[in-house]
N, C-alpha and C positions, 0 to 999 in steps of 0.2 A: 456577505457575499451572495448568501441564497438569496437574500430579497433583489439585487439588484440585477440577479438575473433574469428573476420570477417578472419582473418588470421589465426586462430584455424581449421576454419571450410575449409577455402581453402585446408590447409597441410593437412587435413582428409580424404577431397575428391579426394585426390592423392593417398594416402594408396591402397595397395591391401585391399581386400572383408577382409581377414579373421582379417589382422590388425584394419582395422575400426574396426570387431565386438569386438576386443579386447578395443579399446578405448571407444567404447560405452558403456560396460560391467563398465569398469574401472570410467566411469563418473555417469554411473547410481549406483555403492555402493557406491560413494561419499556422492550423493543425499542423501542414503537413513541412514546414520549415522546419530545419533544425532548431535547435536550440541553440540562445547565444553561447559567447562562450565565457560569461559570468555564470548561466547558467549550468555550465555545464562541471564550472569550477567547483559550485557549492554543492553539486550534487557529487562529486568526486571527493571535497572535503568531508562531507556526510556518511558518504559508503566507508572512506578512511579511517574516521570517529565509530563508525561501529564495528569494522573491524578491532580497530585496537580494544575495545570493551568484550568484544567475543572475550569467551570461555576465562573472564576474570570475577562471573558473578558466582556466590557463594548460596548455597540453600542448605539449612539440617537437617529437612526433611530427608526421609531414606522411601526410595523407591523401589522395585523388585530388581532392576537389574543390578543395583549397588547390593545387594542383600540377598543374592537368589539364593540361595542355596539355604539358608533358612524358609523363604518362602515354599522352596519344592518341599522341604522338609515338612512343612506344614498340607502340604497340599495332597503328599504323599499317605501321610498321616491318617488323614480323613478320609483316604479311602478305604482305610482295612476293615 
């Protein structure tokens, strides 16, 4: 996808002035369209899918807020 832009933007920088601002125009109403609404589906299915994964993954690691109170313990410790 990068190369074929990097090739987008060479063929643009060839263009006469008035044609660029033609193609500049023509890329920026692109932008500024909503999104289809297939689009809009699979991005609706995708927020979905990761909501349902929220807070189902597991780690053993222990960090200070799961275990603080030994940490203060330690931290306490070290300063007398």
């Amino acid at each position: 996808m990068a190369t074929a832009a990097r090739r987008l933007i060479e063929q643009a920088k060839r263009l006469p002035a008035r044609d660029r601002r033609r193609v500049l125009s023509a890329i920026e109403a692109s932008l500024e369209k909503p999104s289809s609404p297939a689009v809009r589906q699979a991005s609706r299915r995708t927020y979905e899918a990761l909501i349902a994964l929220a807070a189902t993954a597991h780690s053993d690691a222990c960090d200070v807020s799961s275990d603080k109170y030994a940490h203060l313990a330690a931290a306490y410790s070290d300063d007398a």
